[in-house]
C-alpha positions in Angstrom: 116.0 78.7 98.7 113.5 80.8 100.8 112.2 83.8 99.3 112.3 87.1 101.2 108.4 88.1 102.5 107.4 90.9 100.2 109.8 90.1 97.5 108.3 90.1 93.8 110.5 89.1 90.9 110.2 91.3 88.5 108.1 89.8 85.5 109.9 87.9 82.4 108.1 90.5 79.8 108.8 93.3 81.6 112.7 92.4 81.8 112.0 91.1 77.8 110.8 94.9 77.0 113.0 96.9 79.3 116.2 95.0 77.6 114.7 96.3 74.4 114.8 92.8 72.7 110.4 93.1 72.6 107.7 96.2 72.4 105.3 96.4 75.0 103.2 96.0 71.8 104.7 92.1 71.0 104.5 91.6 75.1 101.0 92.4 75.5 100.0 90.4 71.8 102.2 87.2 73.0 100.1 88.0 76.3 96.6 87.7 75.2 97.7 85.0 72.7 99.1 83.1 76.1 95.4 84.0 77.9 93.5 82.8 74.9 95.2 79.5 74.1 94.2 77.9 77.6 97.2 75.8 76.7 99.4 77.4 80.2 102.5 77.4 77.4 105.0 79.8 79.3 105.6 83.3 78.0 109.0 82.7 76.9 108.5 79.4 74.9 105.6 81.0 73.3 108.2 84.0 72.2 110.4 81.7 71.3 108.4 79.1 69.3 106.9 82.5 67.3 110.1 83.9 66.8 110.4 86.5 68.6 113.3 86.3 71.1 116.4 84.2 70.4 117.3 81.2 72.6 120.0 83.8 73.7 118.3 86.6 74.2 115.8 84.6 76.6 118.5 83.2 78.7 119.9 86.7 79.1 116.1 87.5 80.6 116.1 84.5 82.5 119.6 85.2 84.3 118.4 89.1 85.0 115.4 87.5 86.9 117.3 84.7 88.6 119.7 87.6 89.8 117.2 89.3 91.5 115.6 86.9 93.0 119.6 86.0 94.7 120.1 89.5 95.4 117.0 89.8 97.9 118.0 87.3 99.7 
């Protein structure tokens, strides 16, 4: 699949927060716990293994990304 030139998916956290399902407060905490581990674990495992997001909920995010990304092309 080629991407568009100039096309930026729009962020898992930022789809996370504008579906309501996390605070900008929890995205930027799970954030700087991401940035502070060193261990390059994924935003939404790391929401998931804390808790914070339902297997569900993060599939839901995943498909609203994946959309875009078929809708630019």
């Amino acid at each position: 699949m080629q991407i568009p030139l100039g096309f930026h998916r729009q962020q898992l956290g930022k789809i996370l927060v504008d579906m309501r399902l996390i605070s900008e407060e929890t995205l930027n905490e799970a954030l700087m716990e991401q940035k502070l581990s060193g261990n390059h674990e994924r935003l939404g495992a790391l929401l998931l293994r804390r808790g914070l997001i339902s297997a569900t909920d993060y599939v839901k995010a995943l498909a609203c990304q994946h959309q875009e990304l078929v809708a630019a092309r």
